[in-house]
N, C-alpha and C positions, 0 to 999 in steps of 0.2 A: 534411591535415586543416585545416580553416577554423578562425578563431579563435573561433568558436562554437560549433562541436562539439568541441574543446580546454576551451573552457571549461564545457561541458554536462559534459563526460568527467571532469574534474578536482571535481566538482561528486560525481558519481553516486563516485570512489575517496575522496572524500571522507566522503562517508555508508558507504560499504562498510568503510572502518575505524574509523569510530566505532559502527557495527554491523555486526560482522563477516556476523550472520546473515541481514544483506540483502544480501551481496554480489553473491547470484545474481539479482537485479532491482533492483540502486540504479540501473540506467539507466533502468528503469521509471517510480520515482519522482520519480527529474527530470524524465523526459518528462511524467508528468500534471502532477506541480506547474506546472509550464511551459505546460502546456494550459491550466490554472486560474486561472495568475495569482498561483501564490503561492511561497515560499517553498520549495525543496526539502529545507531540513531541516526546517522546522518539520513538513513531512509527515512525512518519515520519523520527529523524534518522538514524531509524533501515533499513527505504527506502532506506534511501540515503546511506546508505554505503553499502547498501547489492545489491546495483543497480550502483553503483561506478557514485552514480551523477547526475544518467542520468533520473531515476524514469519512466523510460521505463519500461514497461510491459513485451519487447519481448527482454531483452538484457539479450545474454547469455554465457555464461565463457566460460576458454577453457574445464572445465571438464564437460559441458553439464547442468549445474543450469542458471534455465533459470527464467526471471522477478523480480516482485518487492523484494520480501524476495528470491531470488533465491532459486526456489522450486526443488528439483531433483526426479530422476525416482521412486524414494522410496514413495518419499512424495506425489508427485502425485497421483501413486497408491492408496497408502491409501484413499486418498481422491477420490476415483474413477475418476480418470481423467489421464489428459497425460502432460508430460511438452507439448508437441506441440499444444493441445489445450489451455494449461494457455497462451501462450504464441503468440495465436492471439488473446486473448483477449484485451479492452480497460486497460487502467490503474483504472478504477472505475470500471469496472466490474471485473477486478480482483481481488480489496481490498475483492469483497467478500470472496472469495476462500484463501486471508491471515484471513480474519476472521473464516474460516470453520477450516482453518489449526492450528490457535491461539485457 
């Protein structure tokens, strides 16, 4: 292992124990933040509170923002998509569509 994927990897166990419920894609989120340009926790915080916790894919408020960055009808659009299809996505095949959004 390179000392860049060492440090990506210590990076993504890093967010994976300070949320344990992204464990299953904290390498996701280092990889987009890392596309981005930005910070890879301040993403994953940005998950976690924008997901109340839960870093579920498919959780969604009462005003209808639905997943990780709770996307709405607006945002979706844009993106040519729908919340109901971001919203049976995986949580890693989501991060893409916050990267497309970001």
């Amino acid at each position: 292992m390179t000392f860049k994927q060492d440090f990506l990897e210590n990076k993504a166990q890093t967010i994976a124990q300070a949320y344990p419920k992204s464990a299953h894609f904290s390498k996701k989120i280092v990889q987009v933040a890392r596309n981005l340009g930005t910070n890879p926790y301040w993403l994953a915080n940005l998950i976690n509170f924008e997901s109340a916790g839960t870093f579920s894919p498919s959780i969604t408020n009462s005003l209808g923002y639905t997943g990780l960055i709770q996307f709405g009808t607006g945002a979706a659009s844009d993106l040519g998509t729908t919340t109901a299809y971001l919203r049976g996505l995986s949580a890693e095949e989501q991060m893409d569509w916050v990267e497309k959004y970001f």
